[in-house]
TORMARVEX-262296 format. One record per residue (C-alpha): residue in one letter; z, y negated, x negated; residue number from 1. Coordinates in steps of 0.2 Angstrom, whole numbers, m for minus. Layout:
ATOM   res      up   north    east     n
ATOM     A       Z       Y       X   NUM
...
REM end
This chain:
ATOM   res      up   north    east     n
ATOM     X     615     202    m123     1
ATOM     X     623     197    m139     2
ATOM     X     627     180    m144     3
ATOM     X     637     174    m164     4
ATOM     X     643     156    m165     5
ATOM     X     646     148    m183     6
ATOM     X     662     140    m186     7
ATOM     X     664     127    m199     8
ATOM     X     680     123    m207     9
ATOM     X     681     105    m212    10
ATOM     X     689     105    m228    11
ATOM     X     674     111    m235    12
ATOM     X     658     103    m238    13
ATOM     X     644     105    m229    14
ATOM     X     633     105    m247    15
ATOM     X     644     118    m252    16
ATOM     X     642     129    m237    17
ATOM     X     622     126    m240    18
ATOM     X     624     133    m259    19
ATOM     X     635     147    m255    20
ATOM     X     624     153    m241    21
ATOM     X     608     153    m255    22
ATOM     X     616     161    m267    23
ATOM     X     626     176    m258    24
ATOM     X     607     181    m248    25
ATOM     X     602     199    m256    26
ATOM     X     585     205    m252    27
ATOM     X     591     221    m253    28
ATOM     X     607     218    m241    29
ATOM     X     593     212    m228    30
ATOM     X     581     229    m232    31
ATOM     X     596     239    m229    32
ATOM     X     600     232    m212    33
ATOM     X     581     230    m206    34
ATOM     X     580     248    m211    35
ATOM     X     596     253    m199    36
ATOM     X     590     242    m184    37
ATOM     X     572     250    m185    38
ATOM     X     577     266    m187    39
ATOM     X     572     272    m169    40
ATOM     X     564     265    m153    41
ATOM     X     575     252    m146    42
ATOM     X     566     249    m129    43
ATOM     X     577     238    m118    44
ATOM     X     587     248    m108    45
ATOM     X     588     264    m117    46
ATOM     X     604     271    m128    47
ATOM     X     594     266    m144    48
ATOM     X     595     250    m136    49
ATOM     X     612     248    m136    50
ATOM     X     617     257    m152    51
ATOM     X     604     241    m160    52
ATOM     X     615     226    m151    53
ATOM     X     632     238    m157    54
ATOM     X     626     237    m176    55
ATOM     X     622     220    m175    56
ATOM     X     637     214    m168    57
ATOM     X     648     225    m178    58
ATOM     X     638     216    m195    59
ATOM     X     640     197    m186    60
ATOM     X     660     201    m184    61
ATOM     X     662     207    m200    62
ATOM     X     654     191    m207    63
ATOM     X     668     180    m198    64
ATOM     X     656     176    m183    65
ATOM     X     663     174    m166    66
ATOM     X     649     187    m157    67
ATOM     X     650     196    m138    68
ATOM     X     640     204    m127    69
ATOM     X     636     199    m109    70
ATOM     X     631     211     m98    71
ATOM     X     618     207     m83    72
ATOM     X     607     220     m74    73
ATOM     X     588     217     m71    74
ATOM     X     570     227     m66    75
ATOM     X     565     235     m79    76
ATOM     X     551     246     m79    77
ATOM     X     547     263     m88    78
ATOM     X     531     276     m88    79
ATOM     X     535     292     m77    80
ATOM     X     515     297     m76    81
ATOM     X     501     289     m81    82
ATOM     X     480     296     m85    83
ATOM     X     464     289     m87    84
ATOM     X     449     298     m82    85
ATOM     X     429     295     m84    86
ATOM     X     418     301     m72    87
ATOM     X     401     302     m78    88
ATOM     X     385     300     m65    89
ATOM     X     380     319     m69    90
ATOM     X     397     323     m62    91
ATOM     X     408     328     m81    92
ATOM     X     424     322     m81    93
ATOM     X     430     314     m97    94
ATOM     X     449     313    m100    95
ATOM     X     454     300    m111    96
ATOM     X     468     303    m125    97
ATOM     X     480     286    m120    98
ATOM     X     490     294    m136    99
ATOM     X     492     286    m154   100
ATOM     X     486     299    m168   101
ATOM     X     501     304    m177   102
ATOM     X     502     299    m196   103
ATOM     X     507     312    m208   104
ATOM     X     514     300    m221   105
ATOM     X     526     290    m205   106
ATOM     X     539     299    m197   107
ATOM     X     542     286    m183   108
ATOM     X     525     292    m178   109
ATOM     X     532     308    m173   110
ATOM     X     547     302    m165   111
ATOM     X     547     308    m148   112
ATOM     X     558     293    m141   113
ATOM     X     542     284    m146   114
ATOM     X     538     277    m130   115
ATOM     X     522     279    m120   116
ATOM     X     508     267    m121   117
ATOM     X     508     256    m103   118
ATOM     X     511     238     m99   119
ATOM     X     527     234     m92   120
ATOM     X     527     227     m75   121
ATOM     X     512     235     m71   122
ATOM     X     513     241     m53   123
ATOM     X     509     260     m50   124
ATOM     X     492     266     m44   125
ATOM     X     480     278     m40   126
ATOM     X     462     271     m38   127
ATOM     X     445     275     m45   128
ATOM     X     431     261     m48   129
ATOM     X     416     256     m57   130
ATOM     X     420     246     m73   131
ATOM     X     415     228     m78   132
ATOM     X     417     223     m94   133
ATOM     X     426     205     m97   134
ATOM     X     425     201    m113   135
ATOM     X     443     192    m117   136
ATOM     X     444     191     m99   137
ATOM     X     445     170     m98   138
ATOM     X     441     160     m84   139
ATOM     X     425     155     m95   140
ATOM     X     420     176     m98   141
ATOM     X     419     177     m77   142
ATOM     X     409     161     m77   143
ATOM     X     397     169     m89   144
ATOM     X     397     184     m78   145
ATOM     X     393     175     m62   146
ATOM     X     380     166     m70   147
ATOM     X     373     182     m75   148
ATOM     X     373     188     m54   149
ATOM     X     389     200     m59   150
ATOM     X     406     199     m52   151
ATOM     X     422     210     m52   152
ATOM     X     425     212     m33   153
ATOM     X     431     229     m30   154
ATOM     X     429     234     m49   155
ATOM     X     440     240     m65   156
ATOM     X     438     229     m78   157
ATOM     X     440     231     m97   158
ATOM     X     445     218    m109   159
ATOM     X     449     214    m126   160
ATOM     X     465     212    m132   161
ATOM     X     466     192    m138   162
ATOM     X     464     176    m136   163
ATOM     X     476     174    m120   164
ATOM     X     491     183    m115   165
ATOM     X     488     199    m109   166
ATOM     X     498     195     m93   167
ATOM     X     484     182     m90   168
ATOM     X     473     192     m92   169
ATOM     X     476     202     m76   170
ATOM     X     481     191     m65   171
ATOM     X     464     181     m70   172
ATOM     X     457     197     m66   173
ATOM     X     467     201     m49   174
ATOM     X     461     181     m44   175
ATOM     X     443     187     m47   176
ATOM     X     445     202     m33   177
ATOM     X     446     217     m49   178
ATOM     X     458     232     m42   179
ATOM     X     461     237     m61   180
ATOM     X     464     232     m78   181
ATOM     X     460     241     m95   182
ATOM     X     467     231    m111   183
ATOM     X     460     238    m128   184
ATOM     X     461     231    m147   185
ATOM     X     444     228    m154   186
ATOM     X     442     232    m172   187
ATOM     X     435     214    m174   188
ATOM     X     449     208    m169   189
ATOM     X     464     219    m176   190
ATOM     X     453     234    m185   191
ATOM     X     448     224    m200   192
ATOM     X     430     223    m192   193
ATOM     X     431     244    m198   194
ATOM     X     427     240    m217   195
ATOM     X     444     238    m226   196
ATOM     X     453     255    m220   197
ATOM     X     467     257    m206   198
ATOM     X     486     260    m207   199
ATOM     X     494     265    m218   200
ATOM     X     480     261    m232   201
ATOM     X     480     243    m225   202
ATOM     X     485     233    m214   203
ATOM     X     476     237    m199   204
ATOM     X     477     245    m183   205
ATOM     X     470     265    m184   206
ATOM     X     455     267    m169   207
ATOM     X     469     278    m161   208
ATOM     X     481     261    m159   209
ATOM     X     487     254    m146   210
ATOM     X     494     237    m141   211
ATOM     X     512     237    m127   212
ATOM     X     518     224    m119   213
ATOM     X     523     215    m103   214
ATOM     X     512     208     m90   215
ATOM     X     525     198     m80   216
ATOM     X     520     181     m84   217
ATOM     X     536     172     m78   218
ATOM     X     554     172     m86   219
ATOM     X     569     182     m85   220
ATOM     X     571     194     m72   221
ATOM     X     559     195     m58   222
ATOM     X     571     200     m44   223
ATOM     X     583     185     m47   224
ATOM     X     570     169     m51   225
ATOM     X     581     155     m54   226
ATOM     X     599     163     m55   227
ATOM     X     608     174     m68   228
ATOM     X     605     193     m66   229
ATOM     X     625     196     m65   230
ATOM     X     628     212     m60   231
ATOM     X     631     207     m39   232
ATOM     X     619     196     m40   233
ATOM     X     607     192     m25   234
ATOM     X     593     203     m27   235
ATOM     X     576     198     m22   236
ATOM     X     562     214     m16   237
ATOM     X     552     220     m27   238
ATOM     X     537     217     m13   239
ATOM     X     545     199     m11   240
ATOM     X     531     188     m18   241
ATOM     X     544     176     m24   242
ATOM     X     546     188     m41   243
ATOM     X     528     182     m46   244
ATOM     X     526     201     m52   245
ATOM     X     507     209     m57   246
ATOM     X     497     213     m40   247
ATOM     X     486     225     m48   248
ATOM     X     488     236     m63   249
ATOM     X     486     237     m81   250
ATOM     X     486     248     m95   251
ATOM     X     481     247    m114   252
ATOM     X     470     259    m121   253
ATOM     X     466     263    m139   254
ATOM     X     450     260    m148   255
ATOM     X     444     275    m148   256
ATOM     X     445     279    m128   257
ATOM     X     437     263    m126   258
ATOM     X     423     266    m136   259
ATOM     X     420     282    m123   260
ATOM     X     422     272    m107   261
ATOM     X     409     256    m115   262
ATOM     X     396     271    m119   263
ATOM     X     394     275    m103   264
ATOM     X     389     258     m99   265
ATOM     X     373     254     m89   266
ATOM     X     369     237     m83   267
ATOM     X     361     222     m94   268
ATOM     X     368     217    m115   269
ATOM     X     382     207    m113   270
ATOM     X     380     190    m123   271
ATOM     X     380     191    m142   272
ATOM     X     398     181    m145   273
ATOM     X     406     194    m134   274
ATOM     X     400     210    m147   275
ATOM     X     416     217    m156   276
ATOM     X     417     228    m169   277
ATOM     X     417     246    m156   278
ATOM     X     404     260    m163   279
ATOM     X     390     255    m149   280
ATOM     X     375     253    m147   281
ATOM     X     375     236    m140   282
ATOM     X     390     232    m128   283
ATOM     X     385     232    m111   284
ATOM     X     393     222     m94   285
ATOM     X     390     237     m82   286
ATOM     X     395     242     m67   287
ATOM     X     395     259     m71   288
ATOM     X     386     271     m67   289
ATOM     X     402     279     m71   290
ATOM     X     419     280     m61   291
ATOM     X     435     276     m71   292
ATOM     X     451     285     m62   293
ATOM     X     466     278     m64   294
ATOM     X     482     286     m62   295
ATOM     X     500     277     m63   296
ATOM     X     517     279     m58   297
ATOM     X     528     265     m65   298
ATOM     X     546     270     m60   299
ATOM     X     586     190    m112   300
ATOM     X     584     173    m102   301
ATOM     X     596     176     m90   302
ATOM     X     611     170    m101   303
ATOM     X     601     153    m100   304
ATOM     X     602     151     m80   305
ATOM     X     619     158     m80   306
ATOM     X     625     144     m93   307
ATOM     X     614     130     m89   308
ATOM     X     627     116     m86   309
ATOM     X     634     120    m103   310
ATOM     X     619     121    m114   311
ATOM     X     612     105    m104   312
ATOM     X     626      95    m109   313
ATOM     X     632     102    m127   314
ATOM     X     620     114    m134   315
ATOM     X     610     104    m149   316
ATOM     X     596     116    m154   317
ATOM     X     590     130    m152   318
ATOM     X     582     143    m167   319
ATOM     X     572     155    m163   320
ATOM     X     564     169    m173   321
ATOM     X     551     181    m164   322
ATOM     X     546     189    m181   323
ATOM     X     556     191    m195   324
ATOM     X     546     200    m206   325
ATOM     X     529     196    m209   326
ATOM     X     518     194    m226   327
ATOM     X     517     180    m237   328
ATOM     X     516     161    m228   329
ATOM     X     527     149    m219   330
ATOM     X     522     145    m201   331
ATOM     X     532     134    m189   332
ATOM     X     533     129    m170   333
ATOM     X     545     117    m165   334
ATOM     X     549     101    m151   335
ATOM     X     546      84    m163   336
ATOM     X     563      81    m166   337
ATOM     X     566      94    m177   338
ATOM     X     549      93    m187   339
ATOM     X     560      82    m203   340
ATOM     X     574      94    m200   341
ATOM     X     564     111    m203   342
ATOM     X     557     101    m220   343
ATOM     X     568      94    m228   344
ATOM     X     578     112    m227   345
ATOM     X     562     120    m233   346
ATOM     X     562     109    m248   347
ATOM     X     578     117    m253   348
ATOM     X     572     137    m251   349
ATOM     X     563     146    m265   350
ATOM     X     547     153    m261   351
ATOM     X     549     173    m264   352
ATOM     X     530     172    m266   353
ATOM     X     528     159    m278   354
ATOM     X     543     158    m290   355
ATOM     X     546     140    m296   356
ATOM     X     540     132    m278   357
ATOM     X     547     129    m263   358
ATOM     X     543     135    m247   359
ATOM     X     537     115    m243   360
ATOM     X     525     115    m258   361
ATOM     X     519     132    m254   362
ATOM     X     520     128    m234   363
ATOM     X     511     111    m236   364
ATOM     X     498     116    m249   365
ATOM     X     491     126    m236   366
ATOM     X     484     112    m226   367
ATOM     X     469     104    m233   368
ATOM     X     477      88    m228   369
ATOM     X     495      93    m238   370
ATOM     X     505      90    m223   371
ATOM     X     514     105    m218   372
ATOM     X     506     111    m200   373
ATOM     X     517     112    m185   374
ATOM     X     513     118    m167   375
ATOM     X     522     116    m152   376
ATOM     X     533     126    m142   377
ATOM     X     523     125    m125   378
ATOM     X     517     144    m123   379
ATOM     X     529     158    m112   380
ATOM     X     527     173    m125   381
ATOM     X     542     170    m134   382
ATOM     X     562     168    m131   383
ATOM     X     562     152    m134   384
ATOM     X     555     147    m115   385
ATOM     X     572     145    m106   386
ATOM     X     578     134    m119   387
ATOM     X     564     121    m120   388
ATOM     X     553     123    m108   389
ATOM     X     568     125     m93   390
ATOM     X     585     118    m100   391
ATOM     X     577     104    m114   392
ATOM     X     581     111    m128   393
ATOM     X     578     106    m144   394
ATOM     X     568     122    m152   395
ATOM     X     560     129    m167   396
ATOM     X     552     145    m168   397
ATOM     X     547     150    m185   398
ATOM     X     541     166    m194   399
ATOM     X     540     169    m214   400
ATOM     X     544     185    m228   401
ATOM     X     561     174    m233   402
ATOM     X     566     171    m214   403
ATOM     X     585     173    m216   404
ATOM     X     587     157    m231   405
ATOM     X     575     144    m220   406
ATOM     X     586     151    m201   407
ATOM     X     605     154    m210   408
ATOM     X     601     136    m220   409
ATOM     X     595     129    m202   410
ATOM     X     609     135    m193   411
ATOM     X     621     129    m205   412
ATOM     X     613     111    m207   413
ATOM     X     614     111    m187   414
ATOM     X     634     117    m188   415
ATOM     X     638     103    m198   416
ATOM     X     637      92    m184   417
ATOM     X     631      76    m193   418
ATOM     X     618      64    m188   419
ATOM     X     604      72    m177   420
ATOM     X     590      63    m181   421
ATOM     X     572      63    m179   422
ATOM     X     558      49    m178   423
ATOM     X     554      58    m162   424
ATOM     X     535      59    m169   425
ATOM     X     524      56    m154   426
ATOM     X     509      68    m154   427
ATOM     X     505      68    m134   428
ATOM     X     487      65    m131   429
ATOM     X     479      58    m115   430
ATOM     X     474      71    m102   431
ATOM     X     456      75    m101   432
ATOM     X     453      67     m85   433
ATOM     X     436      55     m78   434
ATOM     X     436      39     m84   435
ATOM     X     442      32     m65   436
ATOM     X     459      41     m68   437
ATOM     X     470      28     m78   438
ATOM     X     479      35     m93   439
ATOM     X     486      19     m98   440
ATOM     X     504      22     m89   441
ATOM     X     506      36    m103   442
ATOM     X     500      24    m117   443
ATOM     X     513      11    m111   444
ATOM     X     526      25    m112   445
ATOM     X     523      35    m127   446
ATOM     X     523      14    m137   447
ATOM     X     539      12    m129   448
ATOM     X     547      29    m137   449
ATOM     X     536      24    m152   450
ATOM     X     549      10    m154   451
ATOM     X     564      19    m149   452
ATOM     X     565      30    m161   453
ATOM     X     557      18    m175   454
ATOM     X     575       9    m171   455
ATOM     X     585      21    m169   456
ATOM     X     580      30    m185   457
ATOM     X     584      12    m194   458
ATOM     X     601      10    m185   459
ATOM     X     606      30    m191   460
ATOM     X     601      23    m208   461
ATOM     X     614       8    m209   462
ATOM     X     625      18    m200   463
ATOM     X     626      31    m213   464
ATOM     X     626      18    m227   465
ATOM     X     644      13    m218   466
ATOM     X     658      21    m219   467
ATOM     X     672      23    m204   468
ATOM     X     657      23    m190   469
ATOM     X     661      40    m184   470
ATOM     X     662      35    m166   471
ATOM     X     646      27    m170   472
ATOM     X     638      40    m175   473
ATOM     X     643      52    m162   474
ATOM     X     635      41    m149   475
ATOM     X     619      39    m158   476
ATOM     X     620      57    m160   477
ATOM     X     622      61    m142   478
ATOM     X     610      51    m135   479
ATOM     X     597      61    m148   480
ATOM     X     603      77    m141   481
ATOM     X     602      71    m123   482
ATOM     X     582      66    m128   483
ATOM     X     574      82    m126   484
ATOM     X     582      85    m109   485
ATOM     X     575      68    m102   486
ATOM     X     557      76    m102   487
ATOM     X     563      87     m90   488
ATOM     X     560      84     m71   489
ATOM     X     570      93     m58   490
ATOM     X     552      99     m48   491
ATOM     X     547     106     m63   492
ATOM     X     526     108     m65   493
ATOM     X     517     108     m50   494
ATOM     X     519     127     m45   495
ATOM     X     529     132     m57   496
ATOM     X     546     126     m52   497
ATOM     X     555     134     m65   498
ATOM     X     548     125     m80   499
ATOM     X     554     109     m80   500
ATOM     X     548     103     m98   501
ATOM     X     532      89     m92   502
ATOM     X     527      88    m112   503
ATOM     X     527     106    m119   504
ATOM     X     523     121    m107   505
ATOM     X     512     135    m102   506
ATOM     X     497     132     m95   507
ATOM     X     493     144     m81   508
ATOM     X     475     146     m89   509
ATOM     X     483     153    m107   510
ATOM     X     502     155    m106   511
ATOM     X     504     160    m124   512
ATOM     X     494     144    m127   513
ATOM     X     503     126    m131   514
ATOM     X     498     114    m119   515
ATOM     X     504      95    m119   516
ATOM     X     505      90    m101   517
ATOM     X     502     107     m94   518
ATOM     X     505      99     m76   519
ATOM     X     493      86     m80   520
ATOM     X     479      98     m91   521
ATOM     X     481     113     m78   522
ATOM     X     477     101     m62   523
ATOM     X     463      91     m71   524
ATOM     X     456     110     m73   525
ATOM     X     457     117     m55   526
ATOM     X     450      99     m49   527
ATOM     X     436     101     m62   528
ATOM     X     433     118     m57   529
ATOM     X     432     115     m37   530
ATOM     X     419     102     m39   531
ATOM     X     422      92     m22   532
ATOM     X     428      78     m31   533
ATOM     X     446      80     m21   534
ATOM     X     462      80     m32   535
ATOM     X     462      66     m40   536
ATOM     X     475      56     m32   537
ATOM     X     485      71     m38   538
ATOM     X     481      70     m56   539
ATOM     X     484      53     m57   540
ATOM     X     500      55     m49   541
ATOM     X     504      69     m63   542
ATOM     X     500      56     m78   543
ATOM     X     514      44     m67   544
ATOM     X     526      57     m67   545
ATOM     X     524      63     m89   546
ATOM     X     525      44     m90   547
ATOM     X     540      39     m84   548
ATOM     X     547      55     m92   549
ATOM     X     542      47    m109   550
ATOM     X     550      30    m103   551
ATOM     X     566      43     m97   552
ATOM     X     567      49    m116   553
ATOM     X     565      30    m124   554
ATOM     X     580      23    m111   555
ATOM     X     592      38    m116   556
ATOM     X     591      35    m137   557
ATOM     X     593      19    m133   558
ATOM     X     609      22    m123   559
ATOM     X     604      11    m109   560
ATOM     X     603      10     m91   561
ATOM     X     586       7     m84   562
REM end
């Protein structure tokens, strides 16, 4: 793991840090090294790997940054064999390709480092099943299919890519008695709905395409939940279910190879919503009457656990950026706090995309509203996790074409080490519980923070009006960065120990989704869902706990005892 910190000297200004920063950024500076770092395959673990982390920190240091590595050792998992086979009632075997047609005019296409299409942390397997198609594969789609007399007891299913993580997707799956999982991409949903052309004459995915990615829904490594992956570490089995890993398997498949599995379909029309954009007929629920063989042989976080105590008392933010490069637009994720921050350093950008504006105007003028939209950091699908959602962090998460101005400026604003403020905008909404369940204790709570932070931001205000008030300010800026930690709860949400953020978290329903109060949201669910009416207590209880976390944060910006 490679980590860069940003020194400041002080006998220069921090506005002319910001202006030297703008001015010395060069598109083609940035193209060059985006070209080096994607070169080849970089799968974790592998030699191209490393060369990446090598390049990067030889450009950090010779920047003037103070970057290392850290080495730790995890599970990771790689494809030694793998096929997919369709058995059809007549007794022809179908193979299916699970291979990405090369393109002539892409060498990376050709690369033989390329790695091949599977799911990481899938388990290996060897099973044969009829096949139940899912639709997204939600908690609502098996509703609909048991409404329907279907189920997925002893059955492969197939789902689209979308909607929830994919990671969710199976063990919703495994929880519903499936024995397999097949993942493909729709062309509805990431095929241009097969009327605009496919990669490279647009943007999107060729029928041959397939999606990777992990399936291990939690954080870290899975053989050491909790604790830093150092090299003599305690390990946990593999079989231990303490690593939370997939129970059945997984593996994505193109387009194209689910098209030939879907026509083989009997059983009754699948609702009209669930239709993609496949070269069907009409999509069909099944089972079967064909088989599906399934053969598989399977053979960043933990810097967080590892420095825990540290960031929990020093760090101030964290900036994360998941995709740098993207088309035009300005999208942003962040904890409250940092919602003013993000804009006012957007207003001081120059959108590459509209020459004359900055990324605010161009960022708010795409909400009919003209407020600029931000979400919130509560899904697991990103690096960001350990930092909010376990240690308190402060976060952001941001993607745009001009990523390196908005995260060098942001960084820089952070380094300068002035006031942290925020009005620590309060957008937590009730949980969706009966009318019998109280939410007033979380009304009460979010008033009280209301006012903390309407007097805090008018204390920063005179104190930065004053001069000689540095010890002032200090304070007032500790207890800000202490605020995002006071949401945290050392039990964590209920079942998931490990993510102790009560406001912003995964939901175990959808954990690339944002959920506020996922304790709260994910209990009212499974009560809901049981129908005996039992549980409530425990959602109430839930409500008591956010709340007094909400009173936690307005105590600490207030610098007072309770």
């Amino acid at each position: 793991m490679l980590h860069a910190l940003i020194k400041v000297k002080p006998n220069i200004s921090a506005e002319d840090y910001h202006r030297l920063f703008l001015n010395m950024g060069r598109n083609d500076t940035i193209a060059q090294h985006l070209k080096v770092i994607t070169k080849e395959p970089h799968v974790a673990g592998t030699p191209e790997n490393f060369a990446t982390a090598d390049y990067v920190l030889s450009t950090f240091q010779k920047s003037g940054l103070d970057a290392h590595y850290t080495d730790y050792k995890v599970l990771l998992t790689y494809p030694l064999s793998r096929s997919l086979s369709l058995t059809l009632p007549q007794g022809e075997v179908i193979q299916l390709k699970l291979k990405e047609q090369e393109i002539e005019s892409d060498p990376s296409t050709k690369n033989a480092k390329v790695i091949p299409t599977f799911h990481a942390y899938s388990p290996s397997a060897d099973i044969s099943a009829e096949v139940v198609f899912v639709n997204y594969g939600t908690e609502e789609d098996y509703s609909t299919l048991r409404d329907k007399g279907l189920d997925a007891k002893g059955a492969i299913v197939i789902a689209k890519y979308g909607r929830i993580f994919r990671g969710d997707i199976v063990d919703i799956a495994a929880g519903a008695g499936a024995v397999g999982v097949i993942i493909y991409s729709d062309p509805q949903d990431y095929g241009g709905n097969r009327t605009q052309g496919y990669y490279p004459d647009s943007r999107w995915l060729p029928p041959s395409g397939v999606q990777r990615g992990s399936i291990f829904g939690e954080n870290g490594d899975p053989l050491t939940p909790g604790w830093p992956s150092l090299p003599d570490s305690e390990r946990l089995s593999v079989d231990d279910p303490r690593t939370k890993l997939p129970t059945i398997p997984s593996i994505p498949i193109s387009a194209e190879d689910a098209t030939t599995i879907m026509k083989s379909f009997d059983g009754p029309i699948a609702p009209a919503e669930w239709h993609g954009a496949l070269d069907l007929p009409a999509y069909r629920l099944g089972r079967g009457p064909s088989i599906l063989n399934l053969h598989y042989k399977i053979g960043s976080t933990e810097w967080v656990e590892q420095n825990y105590d540290l960031l929990f008392s020093s760090a101030v933010a964290y900036l994360n950026v998941d995709v740098a490069v993207r088309g035009p637009g300005f999208s942003l994720q962040s904890t409250p706090q940092l919602d003013d921050f993000i804009q006012d350093i957007a207003k001081e950008v120059e959108d590459p995309d509209n020459p004359g504006n900055t990324i605010y105007e161009s960022w708010a003028s795409s909400s009919p509203d003209s407020h600029p939209p931000i979400n919130r950091l509560g899904g697991k699908g990103s690096d960001y996790s350990p930092f909010v959602q376990h240690a308190g962090i402060a976060s952001t998460d941001f993607n745009f074409g001009k990523v390196g101005a908005i995260w060098g400026l942001t960084a820089l604003k952070l380094a300068d080490k002035k006031l942290y403020v925020d009005t620590l905008k309060s957008q937590l909404r009730s949980a969706d519980a009966p009318s019998f369940v109280s939410t007033s204790p979380l009304h009460k709570s979010i008033a009280e923070l209301r006012k903390a932070a309407l007097q805090i931001k008018k204390k920063a205000e005179e104190l930065e009006a004053l001069e000689h008030r540095s010890a002032e300010l200090r304070s007032l800026n500790d207890n800000l960065v202490m605020a995002e930690r006071a949401f945290t709860d050392a039990d964590g949400l209920p079942g998931s120990p490990w993510y102790k953020h009560l406001i912003y978290g995964p939901s175990k329903i959808n954990e690339y989704g944002t959920t506020a109060f996922p304790g709260i949201s994910d209990l009212v669910a499974l009560v809901a869902s049981n129908h005996s009416g039992d549980g409530w207590t425990d959602v109430q209880h839930q409500i008591w706990r956010v709340s007094r976390a909400i009173s936690r944060v307005a105590l600490v910006i207030h610098g007072e005892l309770s």
